[in-house]
C-alpha positions in Angstrom: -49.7 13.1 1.9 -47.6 10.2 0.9 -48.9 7.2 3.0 -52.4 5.2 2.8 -54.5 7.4 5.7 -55.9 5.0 8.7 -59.3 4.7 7.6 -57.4 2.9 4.3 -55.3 0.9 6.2 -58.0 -0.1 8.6 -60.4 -1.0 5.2 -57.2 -3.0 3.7 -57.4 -4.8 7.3 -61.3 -5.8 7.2 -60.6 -7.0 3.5 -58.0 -9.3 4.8 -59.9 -10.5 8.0 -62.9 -12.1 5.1 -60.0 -14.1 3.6 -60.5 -12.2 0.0 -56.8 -11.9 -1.1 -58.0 -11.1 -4.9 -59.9 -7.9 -3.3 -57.2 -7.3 -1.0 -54.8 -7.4 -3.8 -56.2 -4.9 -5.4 -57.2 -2.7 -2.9 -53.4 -2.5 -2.0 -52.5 -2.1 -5.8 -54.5 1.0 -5.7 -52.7 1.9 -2.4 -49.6 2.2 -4.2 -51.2 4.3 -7.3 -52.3 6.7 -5.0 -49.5 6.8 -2.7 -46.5 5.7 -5.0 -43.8 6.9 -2.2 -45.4 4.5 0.5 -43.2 1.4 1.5 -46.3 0.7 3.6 -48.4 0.6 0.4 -45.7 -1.4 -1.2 -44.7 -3.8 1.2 -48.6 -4.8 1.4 -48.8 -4.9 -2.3 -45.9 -7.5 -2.5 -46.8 -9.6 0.1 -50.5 -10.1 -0.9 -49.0 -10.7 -4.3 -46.7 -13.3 -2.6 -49.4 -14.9 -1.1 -51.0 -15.6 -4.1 -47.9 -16.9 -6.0 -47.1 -14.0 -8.1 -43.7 -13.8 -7.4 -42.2 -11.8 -10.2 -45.1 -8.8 -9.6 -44.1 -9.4 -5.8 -40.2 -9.5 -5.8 -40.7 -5.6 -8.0 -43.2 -3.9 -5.0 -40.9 -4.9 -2.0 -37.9 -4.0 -3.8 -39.4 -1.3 -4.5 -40.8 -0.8 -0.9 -36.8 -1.3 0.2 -36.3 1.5 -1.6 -38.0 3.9 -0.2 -37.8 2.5 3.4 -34.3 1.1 4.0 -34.8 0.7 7.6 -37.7 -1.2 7.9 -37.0 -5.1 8.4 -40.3 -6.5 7.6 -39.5 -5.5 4.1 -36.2 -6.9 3.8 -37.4 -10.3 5.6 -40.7 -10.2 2.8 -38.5 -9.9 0.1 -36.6 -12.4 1.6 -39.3 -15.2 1.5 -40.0 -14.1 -2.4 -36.6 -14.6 -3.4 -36.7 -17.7 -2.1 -40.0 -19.1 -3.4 -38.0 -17.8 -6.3 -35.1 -19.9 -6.2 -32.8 -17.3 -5.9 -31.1 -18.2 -2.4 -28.3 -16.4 -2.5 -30.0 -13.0 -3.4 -32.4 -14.2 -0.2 -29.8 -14.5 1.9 -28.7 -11.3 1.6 -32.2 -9.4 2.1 -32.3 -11.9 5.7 -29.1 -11.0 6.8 -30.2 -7.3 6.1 -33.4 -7.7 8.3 -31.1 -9.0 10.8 -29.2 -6.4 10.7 -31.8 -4.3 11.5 -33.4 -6.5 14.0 -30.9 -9.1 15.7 -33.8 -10.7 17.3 -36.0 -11.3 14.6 -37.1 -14.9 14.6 -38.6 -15.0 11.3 -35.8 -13.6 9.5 -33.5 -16.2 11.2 -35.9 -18.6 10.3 -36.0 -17.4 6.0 -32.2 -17.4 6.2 -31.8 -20.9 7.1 -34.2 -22.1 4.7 -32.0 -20.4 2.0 -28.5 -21.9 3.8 -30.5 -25.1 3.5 -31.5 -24.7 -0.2 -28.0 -24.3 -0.6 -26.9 -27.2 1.3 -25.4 -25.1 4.2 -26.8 -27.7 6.5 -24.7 -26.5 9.8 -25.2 -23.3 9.3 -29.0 -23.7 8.3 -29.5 -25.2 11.7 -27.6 -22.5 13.3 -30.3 -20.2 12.5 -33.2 -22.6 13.3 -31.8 -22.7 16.7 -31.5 -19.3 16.9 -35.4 -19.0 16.0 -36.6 -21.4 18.5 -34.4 -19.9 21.3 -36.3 -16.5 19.6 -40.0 -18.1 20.1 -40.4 -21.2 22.0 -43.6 -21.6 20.1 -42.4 -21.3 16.6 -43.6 -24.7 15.4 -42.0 -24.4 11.5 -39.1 -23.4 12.8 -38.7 -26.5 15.6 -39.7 -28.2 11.8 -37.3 -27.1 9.9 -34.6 -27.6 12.8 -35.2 -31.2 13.1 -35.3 -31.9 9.2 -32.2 -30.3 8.7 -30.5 -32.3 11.9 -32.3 -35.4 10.2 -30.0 -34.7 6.9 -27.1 -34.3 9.1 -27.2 -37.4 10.7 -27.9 -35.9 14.3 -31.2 -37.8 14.3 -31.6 -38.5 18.3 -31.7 -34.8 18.2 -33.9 -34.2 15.6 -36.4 -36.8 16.9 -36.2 -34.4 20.0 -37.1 -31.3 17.9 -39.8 -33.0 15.9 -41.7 -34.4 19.1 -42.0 -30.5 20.2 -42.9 -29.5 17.2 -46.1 -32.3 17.0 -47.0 -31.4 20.9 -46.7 -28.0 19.4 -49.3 -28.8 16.6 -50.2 -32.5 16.6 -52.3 -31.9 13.5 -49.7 -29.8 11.6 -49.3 -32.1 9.1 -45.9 -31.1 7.9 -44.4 -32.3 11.4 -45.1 -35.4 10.4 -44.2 -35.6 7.2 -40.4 -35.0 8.8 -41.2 -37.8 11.7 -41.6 -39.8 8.3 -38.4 -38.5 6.7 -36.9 -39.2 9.8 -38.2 -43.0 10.5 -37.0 -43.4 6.7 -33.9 -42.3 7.7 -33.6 -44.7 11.0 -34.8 -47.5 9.1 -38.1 -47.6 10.4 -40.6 -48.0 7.1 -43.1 -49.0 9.1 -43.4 -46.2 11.4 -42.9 -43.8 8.5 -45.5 -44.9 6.3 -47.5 -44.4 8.9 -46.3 -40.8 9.5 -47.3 -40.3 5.7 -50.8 -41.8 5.8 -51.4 -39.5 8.7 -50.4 -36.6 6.8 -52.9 -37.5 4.2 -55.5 -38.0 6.5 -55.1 -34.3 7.6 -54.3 -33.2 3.9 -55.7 -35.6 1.5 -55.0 -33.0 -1.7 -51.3 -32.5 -1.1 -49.6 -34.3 -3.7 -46.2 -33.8 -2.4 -47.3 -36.0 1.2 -48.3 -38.9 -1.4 -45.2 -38.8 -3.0 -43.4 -39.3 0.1 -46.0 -42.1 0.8 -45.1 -43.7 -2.4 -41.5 -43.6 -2.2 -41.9 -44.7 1.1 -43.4 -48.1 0.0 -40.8 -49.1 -2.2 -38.7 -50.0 1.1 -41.3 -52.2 2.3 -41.0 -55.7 2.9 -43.2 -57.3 0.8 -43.8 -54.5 -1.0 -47.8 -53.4 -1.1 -48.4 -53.5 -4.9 -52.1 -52.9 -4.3 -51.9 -50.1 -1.7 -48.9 -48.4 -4.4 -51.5 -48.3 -7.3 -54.0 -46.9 -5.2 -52.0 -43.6 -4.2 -50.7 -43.6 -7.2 -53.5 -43.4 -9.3 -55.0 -40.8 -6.3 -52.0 -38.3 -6.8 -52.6 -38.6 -10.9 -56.1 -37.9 -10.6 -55.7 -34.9 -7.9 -52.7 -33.7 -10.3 -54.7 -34.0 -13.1 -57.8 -32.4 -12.2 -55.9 -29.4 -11.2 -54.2 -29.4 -15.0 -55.3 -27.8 -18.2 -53.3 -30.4 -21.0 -51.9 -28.7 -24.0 -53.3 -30.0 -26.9 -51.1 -28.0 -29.5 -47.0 -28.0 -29.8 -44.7 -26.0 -31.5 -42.1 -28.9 -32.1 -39.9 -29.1 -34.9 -41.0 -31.5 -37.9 -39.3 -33.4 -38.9 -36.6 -32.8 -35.9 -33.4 -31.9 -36.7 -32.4 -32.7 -33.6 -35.0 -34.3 -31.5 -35.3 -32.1 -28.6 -35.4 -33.5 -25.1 -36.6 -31.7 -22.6 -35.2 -33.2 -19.1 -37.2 -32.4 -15.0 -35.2 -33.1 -12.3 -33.9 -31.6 -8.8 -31.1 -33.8 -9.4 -28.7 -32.4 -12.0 -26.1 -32.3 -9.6 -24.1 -34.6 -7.0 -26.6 -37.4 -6.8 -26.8 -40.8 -8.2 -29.2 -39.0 -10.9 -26.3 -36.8 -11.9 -23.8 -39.7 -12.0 -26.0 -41.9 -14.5 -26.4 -38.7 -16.5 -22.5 -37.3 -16.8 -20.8 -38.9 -19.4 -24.2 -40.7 -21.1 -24.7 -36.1 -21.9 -21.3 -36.0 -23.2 -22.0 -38.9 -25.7 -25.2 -37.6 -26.8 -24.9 -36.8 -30.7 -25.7 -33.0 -30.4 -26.8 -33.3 -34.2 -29.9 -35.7 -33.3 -30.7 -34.3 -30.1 -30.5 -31.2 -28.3 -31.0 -31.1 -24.3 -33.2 -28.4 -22.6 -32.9 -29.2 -18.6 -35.6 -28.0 -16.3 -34.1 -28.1 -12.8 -36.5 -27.6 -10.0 -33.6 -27.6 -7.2 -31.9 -24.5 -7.4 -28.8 -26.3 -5.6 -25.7 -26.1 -8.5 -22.5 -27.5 -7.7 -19.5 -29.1 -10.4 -21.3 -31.8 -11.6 -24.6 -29.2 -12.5 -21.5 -27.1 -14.6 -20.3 -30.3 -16.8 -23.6 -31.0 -17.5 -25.3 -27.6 -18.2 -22.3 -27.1 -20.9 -23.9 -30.1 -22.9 -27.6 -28.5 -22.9 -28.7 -25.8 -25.0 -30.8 -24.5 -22.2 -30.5 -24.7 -18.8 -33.8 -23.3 -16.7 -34.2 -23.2 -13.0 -38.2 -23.9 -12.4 -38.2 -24.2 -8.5 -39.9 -21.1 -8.0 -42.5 -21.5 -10.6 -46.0 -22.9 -10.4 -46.8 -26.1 -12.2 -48.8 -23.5 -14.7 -45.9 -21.9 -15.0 -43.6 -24.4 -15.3 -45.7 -26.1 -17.9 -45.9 -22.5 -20.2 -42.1 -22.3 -20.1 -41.6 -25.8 -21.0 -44.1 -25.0 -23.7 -42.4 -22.5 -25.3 -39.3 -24.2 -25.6 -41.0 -26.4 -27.5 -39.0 -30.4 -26.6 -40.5 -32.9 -28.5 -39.7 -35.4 -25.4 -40.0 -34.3 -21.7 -38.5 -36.7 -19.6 -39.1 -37.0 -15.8 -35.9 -37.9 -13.7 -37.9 -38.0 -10.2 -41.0 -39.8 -10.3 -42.2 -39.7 -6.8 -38.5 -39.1 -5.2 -37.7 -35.9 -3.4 -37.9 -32.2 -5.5 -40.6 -34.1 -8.2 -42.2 -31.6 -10.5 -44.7 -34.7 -11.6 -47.7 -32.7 -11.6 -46.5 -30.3 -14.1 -46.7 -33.3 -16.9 -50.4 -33.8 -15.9 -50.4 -29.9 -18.2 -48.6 -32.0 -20.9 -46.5 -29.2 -21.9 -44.5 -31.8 -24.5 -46.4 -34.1 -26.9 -44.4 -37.0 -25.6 -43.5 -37.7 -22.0 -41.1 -40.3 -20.4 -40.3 -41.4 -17.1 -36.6 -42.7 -16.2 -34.1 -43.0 -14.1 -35.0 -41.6 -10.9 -37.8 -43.7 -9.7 -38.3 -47.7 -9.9 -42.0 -47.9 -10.1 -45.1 -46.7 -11.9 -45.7 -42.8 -11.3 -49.8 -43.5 -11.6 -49.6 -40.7 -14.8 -51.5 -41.4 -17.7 -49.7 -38.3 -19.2 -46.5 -40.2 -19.2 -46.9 -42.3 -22.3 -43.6 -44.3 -21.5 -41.2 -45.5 -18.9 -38.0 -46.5 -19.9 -36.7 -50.1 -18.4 -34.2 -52.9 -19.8 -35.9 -56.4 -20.5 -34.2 -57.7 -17.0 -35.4 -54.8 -14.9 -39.1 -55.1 -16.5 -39.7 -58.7 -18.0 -42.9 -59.3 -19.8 -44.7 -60.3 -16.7 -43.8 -57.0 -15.2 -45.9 -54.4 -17.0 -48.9 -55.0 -15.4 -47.4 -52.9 -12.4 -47.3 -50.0 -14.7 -49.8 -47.2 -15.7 -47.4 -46.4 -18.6 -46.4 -48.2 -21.8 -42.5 -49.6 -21.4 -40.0 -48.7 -23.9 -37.3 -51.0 -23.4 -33.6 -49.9 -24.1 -32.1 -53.3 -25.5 -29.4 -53.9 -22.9 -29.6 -51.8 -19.5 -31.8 -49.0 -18.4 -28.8 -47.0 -16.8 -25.2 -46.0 -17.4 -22.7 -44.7 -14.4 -20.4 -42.4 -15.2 -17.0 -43.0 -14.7 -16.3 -41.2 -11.5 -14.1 -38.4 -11.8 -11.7 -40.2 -9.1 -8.9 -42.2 -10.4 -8.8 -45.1 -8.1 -7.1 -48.1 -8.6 -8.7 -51.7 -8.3 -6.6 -52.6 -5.0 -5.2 -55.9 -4.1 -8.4 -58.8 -2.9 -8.3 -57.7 0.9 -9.1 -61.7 1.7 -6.0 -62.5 0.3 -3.8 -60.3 3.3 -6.8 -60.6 5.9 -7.0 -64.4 6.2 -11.4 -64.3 5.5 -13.7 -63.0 3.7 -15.3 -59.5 4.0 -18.9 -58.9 2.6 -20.3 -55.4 2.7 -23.2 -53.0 1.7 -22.9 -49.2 1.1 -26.6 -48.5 0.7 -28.8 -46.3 2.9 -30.1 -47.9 6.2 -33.4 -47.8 4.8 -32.9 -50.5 2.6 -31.8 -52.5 5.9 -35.2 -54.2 6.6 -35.0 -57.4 8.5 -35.6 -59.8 6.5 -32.4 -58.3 4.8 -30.4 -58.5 8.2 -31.9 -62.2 8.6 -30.2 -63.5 5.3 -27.0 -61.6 5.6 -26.8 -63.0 9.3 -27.2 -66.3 8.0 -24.4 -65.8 4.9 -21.9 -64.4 7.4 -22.7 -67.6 9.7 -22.1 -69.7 6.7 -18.7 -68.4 5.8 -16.6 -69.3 8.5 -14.4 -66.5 9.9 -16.0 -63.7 7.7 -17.1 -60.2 8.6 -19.5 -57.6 7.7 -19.0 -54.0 6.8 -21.7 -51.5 6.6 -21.6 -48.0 5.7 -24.3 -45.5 5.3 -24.6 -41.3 6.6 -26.9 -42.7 9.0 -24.1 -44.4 11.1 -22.9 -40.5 12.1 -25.8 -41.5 14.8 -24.5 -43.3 17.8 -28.4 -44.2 18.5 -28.9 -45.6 15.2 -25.5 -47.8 15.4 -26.7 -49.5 18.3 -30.0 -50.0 17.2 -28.6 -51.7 14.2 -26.6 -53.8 16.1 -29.1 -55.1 18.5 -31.3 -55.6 15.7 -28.3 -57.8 14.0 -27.9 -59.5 17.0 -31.7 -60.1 17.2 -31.1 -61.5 13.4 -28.1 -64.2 14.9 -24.9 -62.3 13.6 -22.6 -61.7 16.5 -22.0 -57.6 16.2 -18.5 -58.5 17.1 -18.2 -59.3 13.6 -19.6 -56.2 12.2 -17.8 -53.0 11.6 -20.2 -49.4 10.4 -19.1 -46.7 9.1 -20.2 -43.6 8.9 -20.3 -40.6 6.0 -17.1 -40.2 4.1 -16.4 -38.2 1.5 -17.1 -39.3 -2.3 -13.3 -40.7 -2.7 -12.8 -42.2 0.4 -16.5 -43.6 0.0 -15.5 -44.8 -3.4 -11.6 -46.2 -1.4 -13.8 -48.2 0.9 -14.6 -50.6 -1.2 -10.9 -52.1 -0.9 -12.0 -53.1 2.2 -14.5 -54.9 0.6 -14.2 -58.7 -1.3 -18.1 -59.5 -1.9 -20.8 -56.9 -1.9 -24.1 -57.9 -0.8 -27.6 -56.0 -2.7 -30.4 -55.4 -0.2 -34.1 -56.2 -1.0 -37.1 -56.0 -2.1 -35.0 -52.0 -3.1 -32.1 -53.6 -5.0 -29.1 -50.9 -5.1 -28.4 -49.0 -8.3 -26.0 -46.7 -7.8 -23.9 -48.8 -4.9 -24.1 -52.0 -7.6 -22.6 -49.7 -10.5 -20.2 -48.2 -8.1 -18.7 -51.3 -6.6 -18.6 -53.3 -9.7 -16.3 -50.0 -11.0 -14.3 -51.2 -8.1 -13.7 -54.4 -8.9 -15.6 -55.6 -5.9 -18.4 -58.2 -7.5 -22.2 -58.0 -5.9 -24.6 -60.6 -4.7 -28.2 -59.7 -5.6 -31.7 -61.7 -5.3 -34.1 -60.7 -8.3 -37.6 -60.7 -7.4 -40.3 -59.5 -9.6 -40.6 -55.9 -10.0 -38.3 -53.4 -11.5 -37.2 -51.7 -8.2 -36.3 -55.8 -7.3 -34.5 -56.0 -10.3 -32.3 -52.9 -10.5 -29.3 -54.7 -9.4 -30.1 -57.9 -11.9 -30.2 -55.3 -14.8 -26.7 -54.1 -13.9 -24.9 -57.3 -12.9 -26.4 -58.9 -16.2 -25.4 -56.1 -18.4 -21.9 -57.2 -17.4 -22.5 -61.2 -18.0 -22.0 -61.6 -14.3 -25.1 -63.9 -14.3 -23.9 -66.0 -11.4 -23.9 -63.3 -8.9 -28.2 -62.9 -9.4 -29.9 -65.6 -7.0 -33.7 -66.5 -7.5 -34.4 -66.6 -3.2 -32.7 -66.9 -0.2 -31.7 -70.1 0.0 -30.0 -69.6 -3.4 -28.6 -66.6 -2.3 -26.7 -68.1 1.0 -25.8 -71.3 -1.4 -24.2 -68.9 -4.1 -22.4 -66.6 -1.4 -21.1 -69.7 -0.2 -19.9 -71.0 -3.2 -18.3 -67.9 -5.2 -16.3 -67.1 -1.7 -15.2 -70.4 -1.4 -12.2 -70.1 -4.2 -10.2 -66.8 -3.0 -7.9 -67.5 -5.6 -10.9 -66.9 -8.4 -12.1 -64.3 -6.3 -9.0 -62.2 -6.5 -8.9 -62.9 -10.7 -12.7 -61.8 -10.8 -11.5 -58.6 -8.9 -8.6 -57.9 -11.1 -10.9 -57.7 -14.3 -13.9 -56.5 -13.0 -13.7 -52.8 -13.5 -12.5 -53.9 -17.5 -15.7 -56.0 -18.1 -18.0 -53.1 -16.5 -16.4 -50.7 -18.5 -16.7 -52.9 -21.9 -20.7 -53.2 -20.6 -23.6 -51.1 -21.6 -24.2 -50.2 -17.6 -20.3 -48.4 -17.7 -19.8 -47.8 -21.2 -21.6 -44.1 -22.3 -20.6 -44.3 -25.8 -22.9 -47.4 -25.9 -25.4 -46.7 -23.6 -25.7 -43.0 -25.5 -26.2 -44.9 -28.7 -29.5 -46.8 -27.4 -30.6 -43.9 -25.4 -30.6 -42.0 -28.5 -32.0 -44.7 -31.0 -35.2 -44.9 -28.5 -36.0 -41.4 -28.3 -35.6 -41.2 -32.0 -38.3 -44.5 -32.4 -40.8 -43.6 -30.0 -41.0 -39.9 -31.8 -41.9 -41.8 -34.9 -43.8 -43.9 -33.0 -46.1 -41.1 -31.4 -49.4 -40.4 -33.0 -49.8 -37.1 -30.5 -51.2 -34.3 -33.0 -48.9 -31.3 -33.1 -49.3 -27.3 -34.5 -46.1 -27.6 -37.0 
C-alpha cells in the first residue's frame, strides 16, 4: 500500500484540530517514511513544515509531492506559497500558474500569484489576479487586502478605499485591513486618520513589530511631531524585539581588518532614494579598507541592484528567512559593522540586530529618527542634521560624519540645467516634488501665504498620488481652504525618472515641506540647478534638507520659522536676474559639495567606520 490508510489520515486530522503542529509535524514525517510514494504524505509534511517556518525542509517534501502527483493543484499552489516565503518569486510564479492550470478557478492560487507579481513589482498584473480572487470568493478577506494595497501603490486609491472598506466589514478586527487603511490614509495625506489606523492595529496585535513600525514611520509626518508618544513605541518595539532575541556574544571578525567589513540590511538596494544615496558613494569605497556584504530583505532586483551588487563581495537575499536565521547567516559572514538602511521604513529587518549578529551596529540613511534599539550602538548624522541639542531624541550614540550625512548619486540621466523658466514666463514658479504625505496643512498654509506674497507667481506640485482625480481635488479644496487660489496651482502626476528629473525646468524656486524635510527631492533639485527653500526645526528628520543645502554653502536658503521663511522667499525671488546666475551654477557647487560629490563623501564614510572600529570595546572570538 503506498498511501497513509484512513484511520492515519483521520489521527493526522485530530493532531491538527488540538493546535500541536510540532506532533503533527512529525506524525506526517513518519507518514512519508512509511509511505515514501504518497504526495498525500508529502504534501502534509511540507505544509506543516511551512507552517512552522521551515522552509528549506518544506520547499524539498512538496517538490517532492509534485513529483509523484503532477496533477494535483493543492501541491503546486503549497509549493507556491513556500517559494514565496522564500523569496523566490519567479520560481512561485510558475508553480501558481501551474495550479491554475489545473484549476482555472482556484482562488487561492490567483491569490499566491499576485502576491509574487507584486513582490516583483507587477502591480497591474498583481491586481489582475486579486480581482480574479474576489470575483472567485466574495468572502476572501486577504485577497479584498491585498487588492486594495496594491491599487493603493498604483495610485487608484478611490478604488482601493472601496476594497479595503469590504475587507474591514468583512473582518473589522483583522488587523491587517487596517494596517492598509493606514498605508492608504498615508498615501492621501491623511496622518491623522492613519495613525489611528496603526494604533488600532496594535490594539488588536500589541506584539507585532512590523504594525509599530508603520506607527512609527507614521509619526514622523505629523504636525508637531509627538516626540513623547515616538519614544514610547519605540522603546516598546525594542523591547518586544529584544525579548524574542538571543544576542551573540562571540564574532569571528578579522583582527586587525584588512578590510573592515561592512555588512549592509536593506529592502532598498534598488530604485529607491536608498539606492540613489548608495550608487556612486559604493563605487568610491576603497575596496582595500572595506569590503561590502549586502543583506537584502526585498527580493525585488532591478539595474540599480546590478551596479551595486558588482561592488559587494557578497550579495544575500534574507527575505525569506527568519530573524534567527537571518542573524546566523550574518554571523557567519563575519562584518565587523552591520549597518541598518531602514530603521522603521517599509521591508525593515530591525529585529534581526536585537540577535547582534555583528559586534558593531549602525543605523543610517533610511530612517530620520531614533530606531528605540539599544543594539545599535550608533546612528550616523552630520552636525546640521543632529546638533548637540539633538541627541537626547536618540537611544543610540551619534557618530557624526564631518560635513553631510548623505551623498546622491549622480543620476544616470544626462540633463542639462535649462534656461530660469521666470525669465520666458514673465513670474515666478515655486514647486515641490515630495509625496502628499508630507503635505500637512500647516505646510499648505505657509506656501499659500508665499505664493500670495509673490505677485503673479504659481505653484507646481507633483507627487504619484496626483494619478487620483479624488485626491487632486481634495488637495485643491484643501489649498483653497489654506487662501491660495487653485487657479494658480498646476499637479502633476507620476512620471517617469527622466521626465521627473526634466520637471524641474519648470521649476525656479523649490519649496521643502515640514516638520519631514525632503532628502532625496532637496538633492535632486539642487542637481538641477533649481535652489530650495527649507525651515530647520529641531530634530534630524527637520533638518534633512538644512544638512543638504548647507553642505553646498547655500545658507541663505535655510529659514529659522515661517515668518522668515515667507520674508526669505520673498526676497531671493525678488532679483530674477541673480536667480537665473544662482541656477546656472548650481548643479557645479552641488557637485564640488560633500552632499554630490562620492569621492568625498566616500572618504568620510570610510574614515568613520574605520574610527568607530577602534573605538568599539565589544569583545570578539579572533
Amino acid at each position: 500500500m503506498n498511501t497513509p490508510r484512513k484511520p492515519e489520515i483521520d489521527r493526522l486530522r485530530q493532531i491538527l484540530a488540538t493546535g500541536d503542529d510540532l506532533q503533527a509535524t512529525e506524525f506526517a514525517q513518519k507518514l512519508t517514511k512509511r509511505y515514501p510514494g504518497s504526495s498525500l504524505a508529502w504534501n502534509a509534511y511540507g505544509a506543516l513544515l511551512a507552517k512552522r517556518q521551515q522552509h528549506g525542509g518544506a520547499r524539498t517534501a512538496l517538490e517532492r509531492a509534485a513529483l509523484l502527483e503532477p496533477g494535483d493543484p493543492a501541491i503546486h499552489n503549497n509549493l507556491g506559497n513556500v517559494l514565496a516565503s522564500c523569496g523566490l518569486a519567479e520560481e512561485a510564479d510558475t508553480a501558481f500558474r501551474k495550479a491554475i492550470q489545473l484549476r482555472p478557478a482556484y482562488a487561492e492560487a490567483h491569490f499566491g500569484l499576485g502576491a509574487t507579481l507584486a513582490m516583483r513589482d507587477l502591480l497591474p498584473q498583481a491586481a489582475q489576479h486579486y480581482r480574479i480572487a474576489t470575483q472567485l470568493n466574495s468572502q476572501y478577506t486577504k485577497a479584498w487586502i491585498e487588492l486594495g494595497a496594491a491599487l493603493t501603490n498604483l495610485g487608484q486609491l478611490a478604488e482601493a478605499r472601496k476594497c479595503l472598506e469590504v475587507a474591514r466589514i468583512l473582518a473589522p478586527d483583522f488587523a491587517e485591513v487596517h494596517q492598509y487603511l493606514g498605508v492608504l490614509f498615508t498615501h492621501c495625506g491623511q496622518i491623522g486618520e492613519a495613525i489611528s489606523c496603526f494604533r488600532k492595529c496594535l490594539d488588536l496585535e500589541p506584539g507585532n513589530l512590523y504594525y509599530r513600525s508603520n506607527l512609527l514611520f507614521a509619526l514622523q509626518y505629523q504636525a508637531p511631531i509627538n516626540a513623547a508618544e515616538e519614544r514610547q513605541h519605540a522603546l516598546a518595539f525594542a523591547a518586544a524585539a529584544s525579548a524574542a532575541a538571543q544576542p551573540y556574544t562571540k564574532w569571528n571578525c578579522p583582527q586587525p581588518p584588512k578590510p573592515l567589513r561592512i555588512g549592509l540590511v536593506s529592502g532598498d538596494l534598488r530604485a529607491h532614494p536608498v539606492g540613489y544615496f548608495l550608487d556612486s558613494v559604493f563605487a568610491r569605497l576603497p575596496v582595500n579598507r572595506l569590503e561590502l556584504y549586502a543583506y537584502s530583505t526585498h527580493p525585488l532586483r532591478d539595474d540599480l541592484s546590478e551596479r551595486l551588487q558588482k561592488h559587494c563581495t557578497k550579495w544575500s537575499l534574507i527575505a525569506g528567512m527568519s530573524d534567527q536565521q537571518a542573524a546566523a547567516h550574518i554571523h557567519s559572514d563575519a562584518p565587523h559593522i552591520l549597518v541598518d538602511l531602514a530603521g522603521h521604513s517599509a521591508h525593515n529587518r530591525l529585529a534581526l540586530f536585537a540577535w547582534r549578529p555583528a559586534p558593531l551596529q549602525v543605523s543610517w540613511l533610511g530612517y530620520v529618527a531614533t530606531t528605540g534599539m539599544p543594539q545599535i550602538d550608533y546612528v550616523l548624522a552630520d552636525p546640521i542634521t543632529v546638533p548637540e541639542g539633538g541627541r537626547a531624541c536618540f537611544v543610540e550614540d551619534i557618530w557624526l560624519l564631518p560635513k553631510v550625512r548623505m551623498c546622491l548619486s549622480t543620476p544616470a540621466q544626462g540633463l542639462p540645467v535649462s534656461r530660469l523658466p521666470a525669465l520666458d514666463k514673465g513670474h515666478v514658479t515655486f514647486g515641490c516634488f515630495n509625496t502628499v504625505a508630507k503635505l500637512n496643512d500647516s505646510v499648505l498654509e505657509l506656501w499659500a501665504r508665499v505664493v500670495n506674497a509673490v505677485k503673479g507667481s504659481r505653484l507646481r506640485l507633483m507627487a504619484r498620488q496626483f494619478s487620483d482625480e479624488s485626491l487632486r481635488s481634495n488637495l485643491m479644496t484643501r489649498l483653497h481652504n489654506a487662501g491660495l487660489d487653485p487657479q494658480r496651482v498646476d499637479l502633476l502626476g507620476p512620471l517617469p525618472r527622466v521626465d521627473y528629473l526634466a520637471a524641474y525646468g519648470d521649476i525656479d524656486i523649490a519649496l521643502d515641506p515640514f516638520p519631514f524635510t525632503g532628502g532625496t527631492t532637496t538633492a535632486e533639485a539642487l542637481w538641477m540647478g533649481v535652489p530650495v527653500l527649507s525651515m530647520a526645526g529641531k530634530r534630524l528628520v527637520e533638518r534633512q534638507g538644512a544638512g543638504i543645502l548647507t553642505s553646498a554653502g547655500l545658507i541663505e536658503w535655510i529659514a529659522t520659522d515661517a515668518d522668515d521663511y515667507v520674508e526669505r522667499a520673498l526676497r531671493l525671488s525678488a532679483d530674477i536676474g541673480e536667480l537665473s546666475r544662482v541656477r546656472a551654477g548650481l548643479r557645479e557647487i552641488f557637485l564640488a559639495s560633500p552632499a554630490g560629490n562620492a569621492s568625498i563623501f566616500a572618504a568620510d564614510l570610510t574614515e568613520a567606520f574605520e574610527a568607530m572600529w577602534l573605538k568599539t570595546s565589544l569583545p570578539a572570538d579572533l
